[in-house]
N, C-alpha and C positions, 0 to 999 in steps of 0.2 A: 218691213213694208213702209213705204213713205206714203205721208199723207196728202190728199189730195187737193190740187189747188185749186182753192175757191174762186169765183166767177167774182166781179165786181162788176152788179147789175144797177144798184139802187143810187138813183138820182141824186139822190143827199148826199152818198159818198163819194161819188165821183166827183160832184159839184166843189167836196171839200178839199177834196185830191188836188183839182187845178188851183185851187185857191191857197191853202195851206202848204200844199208838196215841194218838195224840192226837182229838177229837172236834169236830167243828164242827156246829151245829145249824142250820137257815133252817125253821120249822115248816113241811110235815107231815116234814121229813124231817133225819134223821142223816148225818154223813159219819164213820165212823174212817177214819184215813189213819195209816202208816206207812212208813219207807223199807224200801226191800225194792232186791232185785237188776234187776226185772223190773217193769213197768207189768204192773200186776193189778186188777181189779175183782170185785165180788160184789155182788150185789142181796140183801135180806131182806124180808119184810111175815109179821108176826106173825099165827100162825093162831087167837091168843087173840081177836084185832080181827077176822080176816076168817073165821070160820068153813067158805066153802065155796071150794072149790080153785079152779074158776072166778074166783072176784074175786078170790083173792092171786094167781094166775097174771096174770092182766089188768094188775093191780097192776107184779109185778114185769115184766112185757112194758112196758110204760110207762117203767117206771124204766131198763131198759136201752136204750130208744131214744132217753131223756131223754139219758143217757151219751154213746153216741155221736155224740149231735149236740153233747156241750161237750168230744169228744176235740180239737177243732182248740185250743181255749181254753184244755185241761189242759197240753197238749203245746208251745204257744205259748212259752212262758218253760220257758226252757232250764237246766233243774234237775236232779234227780237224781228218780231213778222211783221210785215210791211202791206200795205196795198200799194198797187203798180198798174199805170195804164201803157201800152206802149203803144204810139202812134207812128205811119210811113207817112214821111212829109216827101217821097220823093215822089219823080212825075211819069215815070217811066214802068212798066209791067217787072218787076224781081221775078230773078229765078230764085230756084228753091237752095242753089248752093249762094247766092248774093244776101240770101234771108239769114241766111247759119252763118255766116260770116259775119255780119253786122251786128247782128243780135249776141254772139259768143264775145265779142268786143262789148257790146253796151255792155251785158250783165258781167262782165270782168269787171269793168268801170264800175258797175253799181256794188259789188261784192267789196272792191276796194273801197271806196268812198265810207258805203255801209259800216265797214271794219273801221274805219279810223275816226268817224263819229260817235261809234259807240267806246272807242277809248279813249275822247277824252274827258 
């Protein structure tokens, strides 16, 4: 059974996430990643881009089901746990196959990246 991945709620850490983190880009979307103690995740879609609560909630409902379908992928290579915010900077409503698509690229990119940091 895989374990489950923790929410990245607390202010401090997210705070330290942008400040501290490293960033990976695949357009419409962002990855900050940082080592942390614990696998943690956060979703974000700016309400400057989505003005009505409906689409950024839609938005980030997308982005977290994106998540846990590339938890086998993230988890796969056997590293040290990270906390991760992933943000949609794009301007436009994604569909649900534009969200799997993007997101299975970032965390490719992130798993790579991940991997060749921790060797060397």
């Amino acid at each position: 059974m895989e374990p489950k991945l923790g929410r990245l709620k607390k202010e401090k850490q997210i705070a330290a996430l942008f400040d501290k983190g490293a960033v990976i880009k695949h357009f419409p979307l962002l990855l900050f990643y940082a080592p942390s103690a614990e696998w943690q995740s956060g979703v974000s879609v700016s309400k400057r881009l989505f003005k009505r609560a409906v689409d950024r909630n839609r938005v980030k409902r997308l982005l977290r089901d994106s998540v846990r379908g590339c938890w086998p992928l993230i988890i796969s290579s056997n590293h040290a746990p990270c906390s991760f915010m992933v943000l949609y900077i794009g301007k436009t409503l994604p569909t649900f196959e534009e969200v799997g698509k993007c997101s299975g690229a970032l965390f490719a990119k992130f798993v790579k990246r991940h991997n060749s940091d921790n060797n060397e």
